[in-house]
C-alpha positions in Angstrom: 0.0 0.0 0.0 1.9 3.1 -1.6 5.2 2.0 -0.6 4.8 -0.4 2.0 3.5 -4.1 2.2 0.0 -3.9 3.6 1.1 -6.5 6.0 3.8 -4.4 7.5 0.6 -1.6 8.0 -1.0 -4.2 9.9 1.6 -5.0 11.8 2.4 -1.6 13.0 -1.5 -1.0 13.6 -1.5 -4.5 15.5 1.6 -3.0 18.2 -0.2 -0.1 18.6 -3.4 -1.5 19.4 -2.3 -3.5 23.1 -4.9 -2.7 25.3 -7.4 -5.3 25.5 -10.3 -2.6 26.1 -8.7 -1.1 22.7 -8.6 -3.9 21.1 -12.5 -5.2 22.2 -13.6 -1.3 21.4 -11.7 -1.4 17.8 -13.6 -5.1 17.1 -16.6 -3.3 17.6 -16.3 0.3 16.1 -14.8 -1.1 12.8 -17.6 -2.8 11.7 -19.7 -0.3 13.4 -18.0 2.1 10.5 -18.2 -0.1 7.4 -21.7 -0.9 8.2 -22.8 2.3 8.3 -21.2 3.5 5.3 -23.4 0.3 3.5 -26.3 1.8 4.9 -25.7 5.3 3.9 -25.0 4.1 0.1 -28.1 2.6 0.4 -30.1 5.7 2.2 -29.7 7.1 -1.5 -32.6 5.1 -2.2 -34.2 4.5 1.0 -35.7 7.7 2.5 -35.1 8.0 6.8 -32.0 5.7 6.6 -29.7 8.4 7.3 -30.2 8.7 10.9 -29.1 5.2 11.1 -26.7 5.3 9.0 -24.7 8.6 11.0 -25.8 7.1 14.3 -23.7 4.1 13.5 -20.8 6.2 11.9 -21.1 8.0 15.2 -21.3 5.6 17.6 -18.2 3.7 15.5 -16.1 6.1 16.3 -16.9 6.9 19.7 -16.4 3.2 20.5 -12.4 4.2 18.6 -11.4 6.8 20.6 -12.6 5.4 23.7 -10.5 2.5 22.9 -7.6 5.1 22.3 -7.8 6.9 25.7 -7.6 3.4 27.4 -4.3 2.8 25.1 -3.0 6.0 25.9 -1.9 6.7 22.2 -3.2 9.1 19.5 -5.2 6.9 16.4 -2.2 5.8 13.7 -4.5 8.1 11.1 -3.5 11.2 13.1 0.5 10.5 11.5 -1.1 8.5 8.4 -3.8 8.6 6.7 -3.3 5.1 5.3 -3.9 3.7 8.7 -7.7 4.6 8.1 -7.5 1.2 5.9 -5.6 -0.8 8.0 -7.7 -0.8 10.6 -10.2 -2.8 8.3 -7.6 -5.7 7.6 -6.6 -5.6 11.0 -10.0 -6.5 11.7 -10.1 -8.7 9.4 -7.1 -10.6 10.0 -8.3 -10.6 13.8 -11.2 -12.3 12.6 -9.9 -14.8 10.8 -7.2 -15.3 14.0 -4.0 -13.6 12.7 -4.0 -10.9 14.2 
């Protein structure tokens, strides 16, 4: 990813994310995120989805930063914006136990 292996990303994402209420808040604010950004392609069509769709991009990100002040570090998209994607295959790869 411009530069970098993705993997390495992940990696880097994966040390800074120790905390366990980080990590639990992060496994629940990431999907949170992409959900809502499903929804609010799809409140184009649908009228009154867009309340849902914000509250989850909301709520998402609350459940981020409250992970952050429990880790004690600033989110790795404050230095990179990259990082805003590799928090999705962390996620990922946490699902799937390689994380």
């Amino acid at each position: 990813m411009f530069g970098r292996p993705t993997s390495d990303l992940v990696v880097q994402y994966s040390h800074s994310h120790q905390h366990p209420i980080n990590r639990f808040c992060h496994t629940i604010g990431i999907p949170l995120i992409v959900i809502s950004l499903a929804i609010g392609v799809v409140a184009f069509f649908v009228k009154g989805l867009w309340w849902v769709a914000g509250s989850l991009f909301l709520l998402g990100w609350l459940f981020q930063f409250v992970g952050h002040a429990f880790e004690g570090k600033p989110p790795e998209f404050f230095s990179d914006w990259r990082f805003l994607f590799v928090g999705l295959r962390w996620w990922l790869a946490k699902m799937r136990g390689k994380a």
